[in-house]
C-alpha positions as CSV (number, residue, x, y, z in Angstrom):
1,X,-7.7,-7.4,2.7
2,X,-6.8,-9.2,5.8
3,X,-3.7,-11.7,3.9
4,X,-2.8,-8.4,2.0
5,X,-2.6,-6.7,5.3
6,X,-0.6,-9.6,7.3
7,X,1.3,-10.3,3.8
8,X,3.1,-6.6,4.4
9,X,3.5,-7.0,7.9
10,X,5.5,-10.3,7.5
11,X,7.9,-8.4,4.7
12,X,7.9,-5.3,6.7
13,X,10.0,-7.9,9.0
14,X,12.1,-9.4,6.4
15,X,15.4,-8.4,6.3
16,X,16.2,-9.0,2.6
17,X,14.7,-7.0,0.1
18,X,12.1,-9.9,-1.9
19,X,12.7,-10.0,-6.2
20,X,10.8,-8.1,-8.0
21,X,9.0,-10.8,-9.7
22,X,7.1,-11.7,-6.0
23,X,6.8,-7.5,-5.5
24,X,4.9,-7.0,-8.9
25,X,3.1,-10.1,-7.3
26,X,1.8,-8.7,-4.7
27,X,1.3,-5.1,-6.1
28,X,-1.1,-7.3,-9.0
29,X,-2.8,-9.0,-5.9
30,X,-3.4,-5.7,-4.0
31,X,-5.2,-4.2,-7.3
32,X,-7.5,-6.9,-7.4
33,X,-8.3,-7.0,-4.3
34,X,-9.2,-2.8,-4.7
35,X,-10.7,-3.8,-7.9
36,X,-12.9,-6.2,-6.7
37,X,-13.8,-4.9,-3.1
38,X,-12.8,-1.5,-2.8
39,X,-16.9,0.1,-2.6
40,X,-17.4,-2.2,0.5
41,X,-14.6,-1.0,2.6
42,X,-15.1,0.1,6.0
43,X,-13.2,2.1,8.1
44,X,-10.7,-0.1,9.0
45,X,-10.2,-1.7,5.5
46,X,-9.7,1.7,4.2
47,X,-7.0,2.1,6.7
48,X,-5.3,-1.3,6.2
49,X,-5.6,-0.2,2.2
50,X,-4.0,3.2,3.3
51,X,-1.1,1.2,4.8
52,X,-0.5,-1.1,2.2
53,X,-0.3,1.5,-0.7
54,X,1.5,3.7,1.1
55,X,4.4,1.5,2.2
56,X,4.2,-0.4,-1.1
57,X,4.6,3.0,-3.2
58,X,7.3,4.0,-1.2
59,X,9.3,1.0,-1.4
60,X,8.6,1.1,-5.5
61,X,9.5,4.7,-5.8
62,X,13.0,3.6,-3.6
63,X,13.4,0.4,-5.8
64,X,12.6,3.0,-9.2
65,X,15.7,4.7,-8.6
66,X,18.3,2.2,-8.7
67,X,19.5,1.8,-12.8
68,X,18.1,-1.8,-13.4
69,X,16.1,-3.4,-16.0
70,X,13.2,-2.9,-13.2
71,X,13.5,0.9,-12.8
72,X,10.6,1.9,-15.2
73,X,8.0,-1.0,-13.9
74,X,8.9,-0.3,-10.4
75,X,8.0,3.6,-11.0
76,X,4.8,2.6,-13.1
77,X,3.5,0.6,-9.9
78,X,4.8,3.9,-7.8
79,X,2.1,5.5,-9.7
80,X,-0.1,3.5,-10.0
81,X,-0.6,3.1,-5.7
82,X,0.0,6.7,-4.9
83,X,-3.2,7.4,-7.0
84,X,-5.1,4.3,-5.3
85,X,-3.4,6.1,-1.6
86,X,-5.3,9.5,-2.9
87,X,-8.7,7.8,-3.7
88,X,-8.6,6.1,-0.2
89,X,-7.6,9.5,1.5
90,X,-10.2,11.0,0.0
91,X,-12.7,8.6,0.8
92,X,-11.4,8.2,4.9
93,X,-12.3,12.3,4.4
94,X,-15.0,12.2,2.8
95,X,-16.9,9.3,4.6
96,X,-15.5,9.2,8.1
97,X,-13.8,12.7,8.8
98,X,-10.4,12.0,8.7
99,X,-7.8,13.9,8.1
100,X,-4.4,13.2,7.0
101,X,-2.7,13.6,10.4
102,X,-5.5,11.0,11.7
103,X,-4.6,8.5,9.3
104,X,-1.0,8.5,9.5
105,X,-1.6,8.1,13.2
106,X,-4.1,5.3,13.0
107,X,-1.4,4.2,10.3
108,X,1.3,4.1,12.7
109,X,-0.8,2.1,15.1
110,X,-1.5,-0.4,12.9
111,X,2.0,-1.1,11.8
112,X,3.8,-0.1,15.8
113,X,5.1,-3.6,16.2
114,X,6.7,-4.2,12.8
């Protein structure tokens, strides 16, 4: 979770948009990682989780509207992490009484210097 985590920070920085090719990359890393790991996260890697499928989906929903060959993928990856940002929501509920509003803050915190 950790080189997931510092992976979006460093292209939150970038100022060029990365090819889809290294996006559906790391959208196929992050779904391992969930696959493989996601009934041992803790607080914090349910946050980090939160983070990275929320920015990710955004930026695929943004990318899904543009009329390229990429469009349909882009929005099938959209998908695909706004159901894995529900499931974690849940769970930061659920498991450690958090509410939306708390996670977006603890969200923001996380990602205040990028």
């Amino acid at each position: 979770m950790e080189e997931l985590f510092a992976k979006l920070r460093e292209y939150l920085k970038m100022e060029d948009e990365i090819p889809f090719a290294e996006f559906s990359a790391y959208y196929r890393d992050v779904l391992a990682e969930f696959m493989a790991n996601y009934k041992e996260y803790d607080k914090e890697a349910l946050l980090k989780a939160e983070a990275i499928t929320t920015v990710v989906a955004a930026n695929a929903i943004d990318r899904g509207k543009a009329k390229d060959a990429n469009a349909k993928k882009y929005k099938k990856i959209a998908e695909k992490l706004s159901f894995w940002a529900e499931a974690i929501e849940l769970r930061l509920d659920k498991e450690h009484g958090m509410a939306k509003n708390a996670v977006d803050q603890e969200i923001d915190k996380l990602l205040a210097d990028v």
